[in-house]
Biotite code that builds the C-alpha atoms (Angstrom):
import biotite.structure as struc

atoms = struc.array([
    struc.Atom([45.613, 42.982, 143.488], chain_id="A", res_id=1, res_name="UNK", atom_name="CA", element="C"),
    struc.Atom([47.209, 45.938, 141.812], chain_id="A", res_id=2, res_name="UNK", atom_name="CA", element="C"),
    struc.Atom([46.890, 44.896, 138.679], chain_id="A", res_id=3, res_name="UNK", atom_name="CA", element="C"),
    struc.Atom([42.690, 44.993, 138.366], chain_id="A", res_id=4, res_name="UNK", atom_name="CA", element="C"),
    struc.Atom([43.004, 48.765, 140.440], chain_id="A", res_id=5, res_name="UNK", atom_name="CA", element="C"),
    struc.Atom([42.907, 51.724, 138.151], chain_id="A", res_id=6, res_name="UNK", atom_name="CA", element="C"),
    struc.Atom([45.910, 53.765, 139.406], chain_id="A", res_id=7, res_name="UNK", atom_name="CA", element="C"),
    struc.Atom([44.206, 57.206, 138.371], chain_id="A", res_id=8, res_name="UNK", atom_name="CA", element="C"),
    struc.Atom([42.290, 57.319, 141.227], chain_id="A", res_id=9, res_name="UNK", atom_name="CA", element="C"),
    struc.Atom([45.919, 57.305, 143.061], chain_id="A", res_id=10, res_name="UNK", atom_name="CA", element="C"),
    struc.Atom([47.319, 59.865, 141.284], chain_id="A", res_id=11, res_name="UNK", atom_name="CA", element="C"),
    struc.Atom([47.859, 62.940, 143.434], chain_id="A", res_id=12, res_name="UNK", atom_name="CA", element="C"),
    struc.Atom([46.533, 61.199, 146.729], chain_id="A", res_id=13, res_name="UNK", atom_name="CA", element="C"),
    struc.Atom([49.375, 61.422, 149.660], chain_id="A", res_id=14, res_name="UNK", atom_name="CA", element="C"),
    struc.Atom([50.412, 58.483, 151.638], chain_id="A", res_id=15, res_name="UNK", atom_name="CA", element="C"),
    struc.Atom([52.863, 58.931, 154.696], chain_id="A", res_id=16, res_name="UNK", atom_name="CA", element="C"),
    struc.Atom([55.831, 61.573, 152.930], chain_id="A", res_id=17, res_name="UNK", atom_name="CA", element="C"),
    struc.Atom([54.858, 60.227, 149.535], chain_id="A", res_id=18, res_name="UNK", atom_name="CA", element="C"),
    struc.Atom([52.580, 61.935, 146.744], chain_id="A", res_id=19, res_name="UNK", atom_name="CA", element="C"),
    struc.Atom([51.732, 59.602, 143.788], chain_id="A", res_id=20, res_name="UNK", atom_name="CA", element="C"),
    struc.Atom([52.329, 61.678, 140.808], chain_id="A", res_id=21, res_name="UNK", atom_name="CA", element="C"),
    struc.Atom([52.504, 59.112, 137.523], chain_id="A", res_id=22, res_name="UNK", atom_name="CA", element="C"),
    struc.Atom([51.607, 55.466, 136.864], chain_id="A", res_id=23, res_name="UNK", atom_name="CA", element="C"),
    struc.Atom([54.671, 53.500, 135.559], chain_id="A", res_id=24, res_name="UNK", atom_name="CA", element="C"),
    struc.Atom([52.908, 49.962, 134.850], chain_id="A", res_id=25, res_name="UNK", atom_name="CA", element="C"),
    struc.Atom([54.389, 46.810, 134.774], chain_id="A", res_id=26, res_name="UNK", atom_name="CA", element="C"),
    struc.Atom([58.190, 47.586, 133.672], chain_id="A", res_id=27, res_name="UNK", atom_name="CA", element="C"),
    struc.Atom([59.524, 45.086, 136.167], chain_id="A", res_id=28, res_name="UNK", atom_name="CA", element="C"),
    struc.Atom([57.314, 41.822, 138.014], chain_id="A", res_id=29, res_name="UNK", atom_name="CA", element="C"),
    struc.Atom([55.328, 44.709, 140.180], chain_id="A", res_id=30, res_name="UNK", atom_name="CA", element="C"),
    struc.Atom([53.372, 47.288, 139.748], chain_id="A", res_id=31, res_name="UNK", atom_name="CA", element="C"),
    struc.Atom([54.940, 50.673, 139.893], chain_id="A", res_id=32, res_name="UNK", atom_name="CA", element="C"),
    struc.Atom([54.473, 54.400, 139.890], chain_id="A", res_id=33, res_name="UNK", atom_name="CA", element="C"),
    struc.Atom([55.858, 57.397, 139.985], chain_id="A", res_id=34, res_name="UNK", atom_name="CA", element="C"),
    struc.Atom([55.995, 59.861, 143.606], chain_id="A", res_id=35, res_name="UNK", atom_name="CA", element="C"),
    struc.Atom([56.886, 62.646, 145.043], chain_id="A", res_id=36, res_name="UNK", atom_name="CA", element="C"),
    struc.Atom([58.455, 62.847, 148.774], chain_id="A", res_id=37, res_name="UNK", atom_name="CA", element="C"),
    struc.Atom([57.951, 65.770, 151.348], chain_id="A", res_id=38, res_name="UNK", atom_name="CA", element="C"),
    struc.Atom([61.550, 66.786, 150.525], chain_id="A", res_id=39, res_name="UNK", atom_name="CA", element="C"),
    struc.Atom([61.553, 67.407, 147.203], chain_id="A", res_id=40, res_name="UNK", atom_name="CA", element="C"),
    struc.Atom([62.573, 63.574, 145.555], chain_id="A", res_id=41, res_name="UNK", atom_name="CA", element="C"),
    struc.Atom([60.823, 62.449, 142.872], chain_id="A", res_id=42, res_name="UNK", atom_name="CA", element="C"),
    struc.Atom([61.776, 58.760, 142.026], chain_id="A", res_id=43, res_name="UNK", atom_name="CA", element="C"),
    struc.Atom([59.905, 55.174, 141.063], chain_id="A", res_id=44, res_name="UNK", atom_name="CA", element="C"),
    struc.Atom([58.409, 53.004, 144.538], chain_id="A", res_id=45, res_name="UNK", atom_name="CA", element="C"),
    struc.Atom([56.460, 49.747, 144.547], chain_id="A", res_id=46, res_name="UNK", atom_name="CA", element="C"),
    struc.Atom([52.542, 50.934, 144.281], chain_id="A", res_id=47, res_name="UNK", atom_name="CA", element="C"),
    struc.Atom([51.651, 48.104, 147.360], chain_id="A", res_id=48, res_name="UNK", atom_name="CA", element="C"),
    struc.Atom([54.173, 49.272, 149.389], chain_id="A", res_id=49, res_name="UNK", atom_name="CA", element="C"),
    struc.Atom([53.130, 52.468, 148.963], chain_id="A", res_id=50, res_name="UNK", atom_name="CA", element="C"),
    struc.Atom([49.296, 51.961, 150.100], chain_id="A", res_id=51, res_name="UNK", atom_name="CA", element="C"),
    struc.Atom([50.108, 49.991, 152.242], chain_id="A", res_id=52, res_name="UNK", atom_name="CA", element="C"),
    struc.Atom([52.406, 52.134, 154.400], chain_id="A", res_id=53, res_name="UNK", atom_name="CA", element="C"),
    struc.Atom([55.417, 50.082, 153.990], chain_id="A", res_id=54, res_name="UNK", atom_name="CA", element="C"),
    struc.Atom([57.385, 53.042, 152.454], chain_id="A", res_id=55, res_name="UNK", atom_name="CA", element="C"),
    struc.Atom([56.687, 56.069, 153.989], chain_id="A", res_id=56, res_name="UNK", atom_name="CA", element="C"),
    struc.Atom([59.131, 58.325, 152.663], chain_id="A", res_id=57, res_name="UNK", atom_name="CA", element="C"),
    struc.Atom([62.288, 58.098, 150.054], chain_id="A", res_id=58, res_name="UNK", atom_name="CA", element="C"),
    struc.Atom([64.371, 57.612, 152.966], chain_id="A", res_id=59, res_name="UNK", atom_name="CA", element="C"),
    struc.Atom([64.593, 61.198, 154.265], chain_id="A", res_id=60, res_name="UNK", atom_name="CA", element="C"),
    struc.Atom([62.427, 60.156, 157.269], chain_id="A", res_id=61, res_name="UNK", atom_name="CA", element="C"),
    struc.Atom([64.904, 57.433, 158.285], chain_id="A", res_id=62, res_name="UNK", atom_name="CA", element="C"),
    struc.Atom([67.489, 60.093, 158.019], chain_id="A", res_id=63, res_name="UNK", atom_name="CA", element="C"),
    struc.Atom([65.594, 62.699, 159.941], chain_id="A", res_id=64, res_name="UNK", atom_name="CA", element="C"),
    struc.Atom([64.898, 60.086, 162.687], chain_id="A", res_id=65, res_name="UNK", atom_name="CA", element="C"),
    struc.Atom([68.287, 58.915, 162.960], chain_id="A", res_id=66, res_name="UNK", atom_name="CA", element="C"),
    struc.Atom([69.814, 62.223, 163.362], chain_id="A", res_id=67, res_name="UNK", atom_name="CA", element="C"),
    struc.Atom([67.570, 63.321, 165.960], chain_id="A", res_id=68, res_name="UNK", atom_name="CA", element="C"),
    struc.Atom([68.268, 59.786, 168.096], chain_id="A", res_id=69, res_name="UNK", atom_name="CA", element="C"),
    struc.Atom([71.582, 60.554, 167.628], chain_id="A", res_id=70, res_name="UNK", atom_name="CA", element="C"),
    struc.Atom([71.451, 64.881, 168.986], chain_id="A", res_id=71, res_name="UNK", atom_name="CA", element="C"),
    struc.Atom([71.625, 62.479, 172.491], chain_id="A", res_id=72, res_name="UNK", atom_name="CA", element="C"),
    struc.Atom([75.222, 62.312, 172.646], chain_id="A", res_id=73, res_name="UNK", atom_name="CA", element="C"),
    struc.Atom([75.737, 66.031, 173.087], chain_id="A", res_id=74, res_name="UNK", atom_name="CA", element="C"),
    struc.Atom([77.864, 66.842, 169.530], chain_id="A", res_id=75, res_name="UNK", atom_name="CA", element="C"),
    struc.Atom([75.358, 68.860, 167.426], chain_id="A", res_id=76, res_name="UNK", atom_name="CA", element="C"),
    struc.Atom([77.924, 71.610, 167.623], chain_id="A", res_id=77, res_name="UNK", atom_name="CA", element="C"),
    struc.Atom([80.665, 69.793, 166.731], chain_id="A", res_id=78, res_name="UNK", atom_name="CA", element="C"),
    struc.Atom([82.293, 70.595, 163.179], chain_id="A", res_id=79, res_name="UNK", atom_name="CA", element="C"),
    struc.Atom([81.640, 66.813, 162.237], chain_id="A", res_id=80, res_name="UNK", atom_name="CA", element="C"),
    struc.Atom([78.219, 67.067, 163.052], chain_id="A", res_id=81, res_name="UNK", atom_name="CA", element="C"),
    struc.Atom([77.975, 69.477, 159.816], chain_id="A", res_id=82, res_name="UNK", atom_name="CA", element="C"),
    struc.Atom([80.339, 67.294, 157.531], chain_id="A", res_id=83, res_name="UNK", atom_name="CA", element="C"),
    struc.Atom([78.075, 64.172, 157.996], chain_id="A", res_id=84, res_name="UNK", atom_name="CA", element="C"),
    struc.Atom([75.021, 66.201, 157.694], chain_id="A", res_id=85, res_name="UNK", atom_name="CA", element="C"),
    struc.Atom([76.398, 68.040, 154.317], chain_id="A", res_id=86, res_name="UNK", atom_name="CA", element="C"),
    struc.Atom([77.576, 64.185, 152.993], chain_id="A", res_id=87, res_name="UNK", atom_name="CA", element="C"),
    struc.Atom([73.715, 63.175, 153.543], chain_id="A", res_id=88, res_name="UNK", atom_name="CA", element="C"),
    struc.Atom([72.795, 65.951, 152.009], chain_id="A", res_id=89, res_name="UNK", atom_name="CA", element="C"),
    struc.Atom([74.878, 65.685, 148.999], chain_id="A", res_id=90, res_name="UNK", atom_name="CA", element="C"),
    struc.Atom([73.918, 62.767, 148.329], chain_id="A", res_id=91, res_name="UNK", atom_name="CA", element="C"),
    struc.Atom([70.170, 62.457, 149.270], chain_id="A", res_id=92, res_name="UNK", atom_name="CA", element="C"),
    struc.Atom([68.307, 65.705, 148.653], chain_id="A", res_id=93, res_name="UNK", atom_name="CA", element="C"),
    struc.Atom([67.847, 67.228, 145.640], chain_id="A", res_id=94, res_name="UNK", atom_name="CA", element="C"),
    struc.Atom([67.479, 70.601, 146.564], chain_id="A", res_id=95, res_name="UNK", atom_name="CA", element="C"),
    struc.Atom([70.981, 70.719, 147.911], chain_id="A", res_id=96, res_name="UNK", atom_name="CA", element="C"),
    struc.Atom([73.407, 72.779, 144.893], chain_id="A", res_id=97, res_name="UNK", atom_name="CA", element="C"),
    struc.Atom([75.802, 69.993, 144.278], chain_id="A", res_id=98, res_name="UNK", atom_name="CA", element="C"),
    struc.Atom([73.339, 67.312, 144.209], chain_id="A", res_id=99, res_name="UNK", atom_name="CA", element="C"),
    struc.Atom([73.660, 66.561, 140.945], chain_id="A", res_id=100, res_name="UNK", atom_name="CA", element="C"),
    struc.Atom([77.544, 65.339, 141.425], chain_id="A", res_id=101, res_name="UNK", atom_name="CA", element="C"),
    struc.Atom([77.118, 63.618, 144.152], chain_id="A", res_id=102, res_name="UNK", atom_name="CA", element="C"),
    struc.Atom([73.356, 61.545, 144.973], chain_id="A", res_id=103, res_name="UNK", atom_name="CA", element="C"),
    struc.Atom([72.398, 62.307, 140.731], chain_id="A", res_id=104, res_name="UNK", atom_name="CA", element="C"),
    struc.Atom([75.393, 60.186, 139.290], chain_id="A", res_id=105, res_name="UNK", atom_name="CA", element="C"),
    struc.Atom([74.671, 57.328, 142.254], chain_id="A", res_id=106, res_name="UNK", atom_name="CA", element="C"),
    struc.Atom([76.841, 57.991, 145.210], chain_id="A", res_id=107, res_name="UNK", atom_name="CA", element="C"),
    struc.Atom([75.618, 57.517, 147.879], chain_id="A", res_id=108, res_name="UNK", atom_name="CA", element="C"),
    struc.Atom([76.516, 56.928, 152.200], chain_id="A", res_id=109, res_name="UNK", atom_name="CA", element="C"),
    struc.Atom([77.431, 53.414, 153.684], chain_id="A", res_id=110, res_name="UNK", atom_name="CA", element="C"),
    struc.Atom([74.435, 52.671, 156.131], chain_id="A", res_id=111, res_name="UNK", atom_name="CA", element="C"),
    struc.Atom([77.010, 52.626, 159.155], chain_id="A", res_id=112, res_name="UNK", atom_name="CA", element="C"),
    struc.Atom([77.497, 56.204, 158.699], chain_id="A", res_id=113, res_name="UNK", atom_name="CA", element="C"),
    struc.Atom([74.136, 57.289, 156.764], chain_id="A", res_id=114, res_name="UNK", atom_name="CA", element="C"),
    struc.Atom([71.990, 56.183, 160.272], chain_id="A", res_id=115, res_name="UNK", atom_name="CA", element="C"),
    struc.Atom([74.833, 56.862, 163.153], chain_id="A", res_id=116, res_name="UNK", atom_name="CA", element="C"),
    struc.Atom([76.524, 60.003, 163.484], chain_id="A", res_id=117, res_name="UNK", atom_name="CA", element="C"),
    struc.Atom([78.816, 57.941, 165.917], chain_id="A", res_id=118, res_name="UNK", atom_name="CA", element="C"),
    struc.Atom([79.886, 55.422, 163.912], chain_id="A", res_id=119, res_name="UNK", atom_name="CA", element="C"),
    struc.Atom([81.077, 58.172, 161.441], chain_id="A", res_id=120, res_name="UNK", atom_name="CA", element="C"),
    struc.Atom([82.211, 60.768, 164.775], chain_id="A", res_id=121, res_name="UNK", atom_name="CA", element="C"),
    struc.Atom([84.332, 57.632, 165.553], chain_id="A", res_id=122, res_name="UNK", atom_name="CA", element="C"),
    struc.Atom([86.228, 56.872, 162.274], chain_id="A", res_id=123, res_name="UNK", atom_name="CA", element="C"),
    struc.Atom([87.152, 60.450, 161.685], chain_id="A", res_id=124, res_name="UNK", atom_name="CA", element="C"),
    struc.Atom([88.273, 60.556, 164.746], chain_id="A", res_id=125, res_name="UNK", atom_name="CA", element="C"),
    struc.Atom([90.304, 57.489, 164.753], chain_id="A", res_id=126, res_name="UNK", atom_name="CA", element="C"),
    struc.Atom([91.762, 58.267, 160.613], chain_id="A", res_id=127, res_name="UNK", atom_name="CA", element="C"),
    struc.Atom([93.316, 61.826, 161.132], chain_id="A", res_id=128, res_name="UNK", atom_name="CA", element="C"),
    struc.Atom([90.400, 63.997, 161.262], chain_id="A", res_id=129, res_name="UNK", atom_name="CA", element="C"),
    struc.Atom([92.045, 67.971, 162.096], chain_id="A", res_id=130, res_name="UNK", atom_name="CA", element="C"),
    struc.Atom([89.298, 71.128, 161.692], chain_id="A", res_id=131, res_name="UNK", atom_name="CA", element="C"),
    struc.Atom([91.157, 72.342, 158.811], chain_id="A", res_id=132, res_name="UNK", atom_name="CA", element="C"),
    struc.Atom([91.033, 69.045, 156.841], chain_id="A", res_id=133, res_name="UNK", atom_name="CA", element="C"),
    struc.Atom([87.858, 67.986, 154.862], chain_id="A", res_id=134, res_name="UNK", atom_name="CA", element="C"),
    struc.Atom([86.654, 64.580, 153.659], chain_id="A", res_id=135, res_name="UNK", atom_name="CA", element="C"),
    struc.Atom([87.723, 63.017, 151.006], chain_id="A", res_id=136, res_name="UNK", atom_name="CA", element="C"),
    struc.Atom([87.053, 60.278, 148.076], chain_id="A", res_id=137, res_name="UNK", atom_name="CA", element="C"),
    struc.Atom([89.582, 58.171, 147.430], chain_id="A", res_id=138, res_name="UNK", atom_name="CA", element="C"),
    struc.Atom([87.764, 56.552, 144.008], chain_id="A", res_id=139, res_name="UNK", atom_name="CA", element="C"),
    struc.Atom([85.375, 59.428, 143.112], chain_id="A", res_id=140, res_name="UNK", atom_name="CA", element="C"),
    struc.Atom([83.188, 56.952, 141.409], chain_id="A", res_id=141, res_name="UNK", atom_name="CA", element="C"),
    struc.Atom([82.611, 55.085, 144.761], chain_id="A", res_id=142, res_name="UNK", atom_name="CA", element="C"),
    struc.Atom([80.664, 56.502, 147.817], chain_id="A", res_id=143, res_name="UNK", atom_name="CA", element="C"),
    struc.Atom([81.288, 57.509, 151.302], chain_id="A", res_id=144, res_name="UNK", atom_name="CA", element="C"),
    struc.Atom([82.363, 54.636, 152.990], chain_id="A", res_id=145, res_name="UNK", atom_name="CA", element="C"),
    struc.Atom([85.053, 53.690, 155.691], chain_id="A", res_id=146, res_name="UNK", atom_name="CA", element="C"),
    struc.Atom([87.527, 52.102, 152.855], chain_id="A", res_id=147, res_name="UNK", atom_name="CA", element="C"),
    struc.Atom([86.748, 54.970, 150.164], chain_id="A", res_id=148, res_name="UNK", atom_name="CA", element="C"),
    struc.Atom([87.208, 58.135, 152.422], chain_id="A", res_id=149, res_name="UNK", atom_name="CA", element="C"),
    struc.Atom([89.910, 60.172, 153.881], chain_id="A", res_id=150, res_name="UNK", atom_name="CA", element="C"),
    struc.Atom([91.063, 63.506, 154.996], chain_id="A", res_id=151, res_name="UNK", atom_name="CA", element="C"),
    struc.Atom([93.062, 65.860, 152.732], chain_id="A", res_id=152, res_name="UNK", atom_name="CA", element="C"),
    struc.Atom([93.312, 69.768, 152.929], chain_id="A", res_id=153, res_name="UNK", atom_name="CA", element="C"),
    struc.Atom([91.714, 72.121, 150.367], chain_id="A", res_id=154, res_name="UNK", atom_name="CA", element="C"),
    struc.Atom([94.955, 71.848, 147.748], chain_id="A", res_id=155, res_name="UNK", atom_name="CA", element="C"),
    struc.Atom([94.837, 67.930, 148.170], chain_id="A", res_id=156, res_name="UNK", atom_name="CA", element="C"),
    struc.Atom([91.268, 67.595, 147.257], chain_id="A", res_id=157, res_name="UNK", atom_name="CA", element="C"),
    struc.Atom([91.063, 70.439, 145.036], chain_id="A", res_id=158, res_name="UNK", atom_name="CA", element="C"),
    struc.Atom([93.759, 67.734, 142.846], chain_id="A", res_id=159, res_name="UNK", atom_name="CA", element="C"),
    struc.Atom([91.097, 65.060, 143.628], chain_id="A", res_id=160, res_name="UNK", atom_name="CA", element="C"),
    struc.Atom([88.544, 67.015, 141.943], chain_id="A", res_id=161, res_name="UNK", atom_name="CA", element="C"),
    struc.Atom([86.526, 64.931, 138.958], chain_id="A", res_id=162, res_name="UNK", atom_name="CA", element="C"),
    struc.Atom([86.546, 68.300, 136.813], chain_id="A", res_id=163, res_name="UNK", atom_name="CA", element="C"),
    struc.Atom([90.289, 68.492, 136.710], chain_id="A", res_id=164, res_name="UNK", atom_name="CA", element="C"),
    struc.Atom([92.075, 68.230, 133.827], chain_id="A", res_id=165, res_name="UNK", atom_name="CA", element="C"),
    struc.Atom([95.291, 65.746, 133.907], chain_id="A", res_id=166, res_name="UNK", atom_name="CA", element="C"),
    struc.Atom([98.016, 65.728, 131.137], chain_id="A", res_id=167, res_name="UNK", atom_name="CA", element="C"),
    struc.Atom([100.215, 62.892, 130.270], chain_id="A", res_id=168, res_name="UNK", atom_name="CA", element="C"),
    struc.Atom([103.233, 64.171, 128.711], chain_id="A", res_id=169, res_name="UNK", atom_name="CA", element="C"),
    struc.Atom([106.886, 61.498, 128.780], chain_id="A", res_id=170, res_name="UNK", atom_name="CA", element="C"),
    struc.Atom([105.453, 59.103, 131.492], chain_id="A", res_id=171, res_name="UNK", atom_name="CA", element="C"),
    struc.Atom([104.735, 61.485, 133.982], chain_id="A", res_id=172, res_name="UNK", atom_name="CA", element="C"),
    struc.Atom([100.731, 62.358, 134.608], chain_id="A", res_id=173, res_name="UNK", atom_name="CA", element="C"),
    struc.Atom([99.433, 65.226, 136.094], chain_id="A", res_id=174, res_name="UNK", atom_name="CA", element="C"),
    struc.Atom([96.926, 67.803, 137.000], chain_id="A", res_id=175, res_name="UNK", atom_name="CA", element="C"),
    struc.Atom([96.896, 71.468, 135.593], chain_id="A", res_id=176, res_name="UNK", atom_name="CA", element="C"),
    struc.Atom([97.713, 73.113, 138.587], chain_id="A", res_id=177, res_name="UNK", atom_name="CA", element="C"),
    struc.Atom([100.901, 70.148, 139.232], chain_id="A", res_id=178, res_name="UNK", atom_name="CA", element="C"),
    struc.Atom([102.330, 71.038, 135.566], chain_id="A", res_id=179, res_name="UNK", atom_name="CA", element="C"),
    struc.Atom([102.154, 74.873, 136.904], chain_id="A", res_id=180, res_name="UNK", atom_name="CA", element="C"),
    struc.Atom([103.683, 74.367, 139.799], chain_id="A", res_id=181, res_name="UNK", atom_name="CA", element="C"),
    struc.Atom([107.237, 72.265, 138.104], chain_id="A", res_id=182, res_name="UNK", atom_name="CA", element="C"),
    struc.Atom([107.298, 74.533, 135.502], chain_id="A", res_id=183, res_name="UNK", atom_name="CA", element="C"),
    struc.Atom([106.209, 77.490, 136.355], chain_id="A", res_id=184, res_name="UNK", atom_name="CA", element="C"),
    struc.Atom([103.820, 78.731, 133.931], chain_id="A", res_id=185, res_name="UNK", atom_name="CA", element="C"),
    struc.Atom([100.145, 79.571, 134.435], chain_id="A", res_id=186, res_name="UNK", atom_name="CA", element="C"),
    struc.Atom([97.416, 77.780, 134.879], chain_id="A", res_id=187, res_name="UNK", atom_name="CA", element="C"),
    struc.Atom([95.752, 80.061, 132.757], chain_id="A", res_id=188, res_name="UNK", atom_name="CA", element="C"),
    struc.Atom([98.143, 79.780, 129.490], chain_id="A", res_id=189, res_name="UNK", atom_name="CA", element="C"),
    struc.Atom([97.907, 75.982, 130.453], chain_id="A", res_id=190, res_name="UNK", atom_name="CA", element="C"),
    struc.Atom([94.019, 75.587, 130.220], chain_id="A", res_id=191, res_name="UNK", atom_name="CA", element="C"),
    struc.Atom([94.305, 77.952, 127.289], chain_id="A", res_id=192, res_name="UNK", atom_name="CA", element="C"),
    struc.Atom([96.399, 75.714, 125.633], chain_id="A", res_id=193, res_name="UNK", atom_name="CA", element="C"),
    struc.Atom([94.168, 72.589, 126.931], chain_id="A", res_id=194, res_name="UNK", atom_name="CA", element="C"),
    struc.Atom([91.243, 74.365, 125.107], chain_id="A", res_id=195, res_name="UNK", atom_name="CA", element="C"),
    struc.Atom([92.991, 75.214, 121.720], chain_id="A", res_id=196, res_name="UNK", atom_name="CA", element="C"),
    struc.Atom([93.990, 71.552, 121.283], chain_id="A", res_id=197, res_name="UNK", atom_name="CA", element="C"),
    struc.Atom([97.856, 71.405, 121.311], chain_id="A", res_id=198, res_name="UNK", atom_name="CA", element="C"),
    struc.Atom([99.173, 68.371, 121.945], chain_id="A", res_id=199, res_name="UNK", atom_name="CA", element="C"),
    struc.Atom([100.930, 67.472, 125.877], chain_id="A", res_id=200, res_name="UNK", atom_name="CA", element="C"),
    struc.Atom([104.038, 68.052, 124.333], chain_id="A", res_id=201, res_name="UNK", atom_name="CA", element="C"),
    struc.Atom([103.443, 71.137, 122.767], chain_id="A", res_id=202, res_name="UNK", atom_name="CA", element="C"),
    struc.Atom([101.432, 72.924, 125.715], chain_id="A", res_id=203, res_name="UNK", atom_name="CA", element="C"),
    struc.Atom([104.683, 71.879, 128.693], chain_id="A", res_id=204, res_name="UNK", atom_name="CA", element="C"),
    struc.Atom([107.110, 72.943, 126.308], chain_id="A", res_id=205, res_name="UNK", atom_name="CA", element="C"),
    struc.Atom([105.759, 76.140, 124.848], chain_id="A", res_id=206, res_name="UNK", atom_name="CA", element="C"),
    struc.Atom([107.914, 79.035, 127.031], chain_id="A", res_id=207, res_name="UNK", atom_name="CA", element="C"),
    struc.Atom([104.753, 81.481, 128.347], chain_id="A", res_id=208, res_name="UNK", atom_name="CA", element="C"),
    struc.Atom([105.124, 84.796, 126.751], chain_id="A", res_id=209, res_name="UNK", atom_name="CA", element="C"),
    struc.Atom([106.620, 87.332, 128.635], chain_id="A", res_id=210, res_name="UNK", atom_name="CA", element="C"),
    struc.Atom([104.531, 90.676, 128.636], chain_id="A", res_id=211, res_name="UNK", atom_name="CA", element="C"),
    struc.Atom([106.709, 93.900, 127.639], chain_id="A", res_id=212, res_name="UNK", atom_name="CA", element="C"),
    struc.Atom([106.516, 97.079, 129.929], chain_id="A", res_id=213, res_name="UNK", atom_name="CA", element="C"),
    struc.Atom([107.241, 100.460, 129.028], chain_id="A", res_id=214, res_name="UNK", atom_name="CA", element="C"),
    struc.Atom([110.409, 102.124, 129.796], chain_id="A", res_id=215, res_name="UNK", atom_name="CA", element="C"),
    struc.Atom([111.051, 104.041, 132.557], chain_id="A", res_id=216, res_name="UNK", atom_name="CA", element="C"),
    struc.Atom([111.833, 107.816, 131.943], chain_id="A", res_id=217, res_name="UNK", atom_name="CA", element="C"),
])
């Protein structure tokens, strides 16, 4: 049993994908530790089902084999072939830039799609996939599922965007770059304002200073 086996003679041994890096204890009913996969994760796994080859990998391999089943049905050059390997990506490998707003706060890819590049080839397809439209998050705390996801051009899901910054201001709520756009003032001057702390009334109802040129001779 793993609880009479000293897990420092473990440590830094390989099994399958996996490298055992730290011994975690008892913090749950099994024993667990600490590894390392192939790819880069680093995460917590069940010691027994590590030594015992039932997890081979943090699910990269899975991935991996999936995708290359699925190179049979002649669309590896397709445009969607790259969105649903970028949304794996995103969400499973932490070497990937945005990983940590995507697969670090918990999103993750509904199995249908994560393991068949069909399934997902299908439902763009069929829910108004174009090649200049990109996928979409309906509820950006939520992951990529069927339900969840959509299509929307750059400006649409630029608006969709976690980072921006909304103002409420007499029952009407909007991003920055809306506000801009109805009353034509900068962004720029907006955030500014944003960033100095006026209130919603104060920064949509501020006129934007008008910049004085020189005379002409």
């Amino acid at each position: 049993m793993s609880q009479k086996i000293d897990i420092t003679q473990f440590i830094g041994k390989k099994y399958g994908m996996l490298s055992i890096t730290e011994d975690m204890g008892w913090p749950k009913r099994d024993r667990m530790v600490i590894a390392i996969c192939d790819c880069g994760s680093k995460k917590a796994y069940h010691f027994n089902n590590i030594i015992t080859g039932k997890t081979k990998s943090c699910g990269c391999f899975n991935i991996k084999r999936a995708i290359e089943t699925n190179t049979t049905h002649g669309l590896h050059d397709h445009r969607l072939y790259s969105v649903h390997r970028n949304m794996i990506n995103r969400c499973y490998n932490p070497n990937v830039r945005h990983y940590k707003y995507y697969g670090g706060r918990g999103i993750t890819v509904c199995d249908e799609w994560r393991y068949n590049f069909l399934s997902f080839y299908n439902w763009a397809i069929e829910n108004g996939y174009q090649c200049d439209l990109k996928i979409e998050r309906k509820n950006n705390d939520r992951g990529y599922e069927p339900d969840n996801c959509t299509w929307a051009t750059d400006a649409e899901e630029c608006r969709n965007k976690r980072s921006n910054i909304f103002i409420e201001f007499n029952g009407k709520r909007m991003c920055v770059a809306d506000w801009s756009s109805e009353l034509g003032v900068s962004r720029p001057s907006l955030y500014q304002r944003v960033e100095a702390g006026w209130s919603a009334e104060k920064i949509l109802t501020t006129p934007q200073k008008v910049r004085r040129v020189g005379r002409l001779a």
